[in-house]
Phi, psi and omega in degrees: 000142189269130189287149168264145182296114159315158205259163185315305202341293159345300199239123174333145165283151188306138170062022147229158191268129182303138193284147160261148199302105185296162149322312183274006183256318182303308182229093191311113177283161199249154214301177187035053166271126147245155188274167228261112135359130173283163180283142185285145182308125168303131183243140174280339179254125193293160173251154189300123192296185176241121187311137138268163197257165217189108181248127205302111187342161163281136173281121168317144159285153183312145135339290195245083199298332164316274191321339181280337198275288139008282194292294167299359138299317199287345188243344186271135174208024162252175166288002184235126162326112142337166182257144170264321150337108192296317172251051170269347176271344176280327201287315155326303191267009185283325222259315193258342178276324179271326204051060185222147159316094196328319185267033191220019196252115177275183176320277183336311202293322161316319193261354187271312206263341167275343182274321184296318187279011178260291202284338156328292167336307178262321178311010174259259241286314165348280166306343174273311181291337161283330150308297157305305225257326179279325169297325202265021152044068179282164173271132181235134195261134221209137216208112163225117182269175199306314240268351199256018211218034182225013163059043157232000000 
């Protein structure tokens, strides 16, 4: 069998290096391709959705005004008055901890000003009941188990 001549192509010029293989040379786009938009950057933070506003039923008068009266014997045991008024301690703290229009108040702001006027609430009896437990200095049971005292 006769050997074929090679072709100049085939083989590098002496002392140069072969140029290297673009992107657009490897996969020829076929014409009226549109090209592929870059991806946009990853953002680490989400962005803040916009509260809706939502304006907050009218407060009701109690039903039954004894039992609301009841209930602030039983919680008021401090030196500061309860609000008698049932949302008068949420509309105070949307107004005075936010500084916001109670019917302009997003969620948050709302589950922040009803969790402070819950703990208004206890916080008198809170302090009382610490107080009792520090005169009558009860014995308290104290627990460590082994398992933290083994350095793993």
């Amino acid at each position: 069998m006769a050997k074929k001549p090679r072709s100049t192509g085939d083989k590098p010029a002496v002392g140069k290096k072969p140029a290297p293989a673009s992107k657009s040379a490897a996969a020829p786009k076929p014409k009226g391709a549109a090209a592929k938009p870059p991806a946009p950057p990853r953002r680490t933070k989400p962005k803040p959705r916009a509260a809706a506003v939502v304006a907050p039923a009218p407060a009701d008068p109690p039903a039954n005004p004894e039992k609301t009266l009841d209930i602030l014997k039983q919680y008021e045991c401090g030196p500061v008055p309860l609000p008698t008024h049932p949302s008068a301690a949420y509309e105070r703290h949307l107004v005075f901890d936010h500084m916001v229009d109670p019917s302009r108040a997003s969620t948050r702001q709302r589950f922040q000003a009803i969790a402070r006027a819950i703990r208004d609430l206890l916080a008198q009896r809170w302090l009382k009941t610490k107080q009792t437990y520090h005169d009558a200095n009860p014995k308290r049971v104290y627990y460590l188990s082994m398992e933290f005292l083994m350095g793993r």
